[in-house]
N, C-alpha and C positions, 0 to 999 in steps of 0.2 A: 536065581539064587545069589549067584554076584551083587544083584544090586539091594537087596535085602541086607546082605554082609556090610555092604558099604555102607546104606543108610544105618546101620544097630552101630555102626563104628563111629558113625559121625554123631549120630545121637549120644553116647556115650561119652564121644569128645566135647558134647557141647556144654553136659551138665559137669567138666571138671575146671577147675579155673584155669589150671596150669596147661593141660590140655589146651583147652582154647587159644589161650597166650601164644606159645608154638604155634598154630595152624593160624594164627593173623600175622607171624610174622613173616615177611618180605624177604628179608634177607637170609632166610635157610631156604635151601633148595625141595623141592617135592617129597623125595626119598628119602632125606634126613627127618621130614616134620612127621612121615608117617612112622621113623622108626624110633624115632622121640615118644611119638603119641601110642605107638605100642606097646613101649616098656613103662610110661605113665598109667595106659590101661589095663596093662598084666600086671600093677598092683606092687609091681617090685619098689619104686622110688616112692609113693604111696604110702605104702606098709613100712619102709624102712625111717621114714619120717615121721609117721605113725608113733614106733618106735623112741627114735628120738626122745619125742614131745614126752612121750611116759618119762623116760630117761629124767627128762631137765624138770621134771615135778618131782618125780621121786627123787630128785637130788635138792629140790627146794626142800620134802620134806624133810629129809636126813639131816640138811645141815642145821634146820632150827632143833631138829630132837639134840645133834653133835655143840649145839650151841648152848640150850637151854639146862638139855634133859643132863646130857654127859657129867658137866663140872660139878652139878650137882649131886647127882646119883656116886662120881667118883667120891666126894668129900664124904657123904653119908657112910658110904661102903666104908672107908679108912678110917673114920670115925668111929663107927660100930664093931671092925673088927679089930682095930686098932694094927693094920696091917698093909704097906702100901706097897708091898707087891700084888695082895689081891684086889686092893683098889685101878691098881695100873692095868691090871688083866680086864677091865669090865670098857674102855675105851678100842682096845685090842679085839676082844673078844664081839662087841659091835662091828667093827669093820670087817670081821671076816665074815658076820651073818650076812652082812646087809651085803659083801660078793659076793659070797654064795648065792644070798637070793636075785640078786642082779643078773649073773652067767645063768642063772639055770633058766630066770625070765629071757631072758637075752637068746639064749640057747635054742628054747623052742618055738621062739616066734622069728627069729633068720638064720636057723641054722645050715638051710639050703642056700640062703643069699650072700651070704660072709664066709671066711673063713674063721679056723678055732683061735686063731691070734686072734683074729679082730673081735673077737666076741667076747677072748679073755680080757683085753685091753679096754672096752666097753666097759666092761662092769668095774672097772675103777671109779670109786668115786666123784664125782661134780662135774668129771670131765667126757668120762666113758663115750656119752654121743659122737661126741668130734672124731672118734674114731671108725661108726658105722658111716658117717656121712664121709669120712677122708676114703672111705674103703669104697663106697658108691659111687664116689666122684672119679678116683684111681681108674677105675676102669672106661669110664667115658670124660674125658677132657672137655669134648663138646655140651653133654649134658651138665657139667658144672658152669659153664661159661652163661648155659641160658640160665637154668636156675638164678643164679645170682643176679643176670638181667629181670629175671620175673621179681626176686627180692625188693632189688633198687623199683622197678615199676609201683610194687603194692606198696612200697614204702610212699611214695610218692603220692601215690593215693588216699591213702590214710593220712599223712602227713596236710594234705589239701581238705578232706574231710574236719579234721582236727581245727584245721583253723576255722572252716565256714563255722562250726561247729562255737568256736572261742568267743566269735566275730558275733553272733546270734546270741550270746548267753550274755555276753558284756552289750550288745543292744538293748535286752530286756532291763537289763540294773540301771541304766542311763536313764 
């Protein structure tokens, strides 16, 4: 039964990147890469990154609606009513929907995982992510150190792709 466990474990680590990343690397000891690869395959750093990435789309959306839709919709509003304290309430009244709908997202997808500050602080505007990732990292110092070594890695690799990639397109035009 042990070795069925072990094998569904390793197989599991091998279809995750970051997973994998830990278990090739050298310099963490045995018991740190399995409890790295634990809490990668329990879903917890996973899911809170998961997270995140919603986060920093939903704040790419916002800001083009706060960019585009806002000045606009405010000029029309104080124009039409001829009233700029109720034009000034429709910039105001935006920001509280979009935390409200931020904390309540936020809410029930790590509510177990964070605490209620860190979930209120989330749902600020643009920035809100840095705060479930400061809250994930807070608790393991080590798992922030690799993270950031797997970051620098894939950077590196894509950055290597990118050029083969430049190097090949500008061969074709030549």
């Amino acid at each position: 039964m042990d070795r069925e466990v072990e094998n569904t474990y390793q197989c599991n680590c091998s279809r995750d990147a970051f997973c994998s990343y830990v278990m090739g690397r050298e310099d963490i000891a045995a018991s740190e890469k399995d409890r790295l690869a634990q809490l990668v395959l329990n879903n917890h750093l996973a899911f809170s990154l998961y997270v995140c990435v919603s986060l920093t789309f939903w704040s790419i959306f916002v800001f083009w609606i706060d960019l585009i839709a806002m000045p606009g919709l405010t000029i029309y509003v104080g124009y039409v009513t001829n009233s700029l304290k109720i034009a000034a309430l429709i910039p105001v009244l935006f920001f509280v929907l979009n935390f409200i709908a931020k904390f309540v997202y936020i809410y029930c997808r790590l509510n177990r995982l964070i605490p209620l500050w860190a979930i209120t602080a989330a749902a600020l505007p643009y920035v809100g992510f840095v705060f479930i990732l400061r809250e994930q990292f807070r608790k393991d110092p080590e798992l922030k150190s690799i993270v950031i070594d797997y970051l620098k890695f894939k950077k590196e690799i894509k950055t290597r792709e990118l050029k083969q990639y430049v190097a090949r397109f500008i061969g074709r035009k030549s």
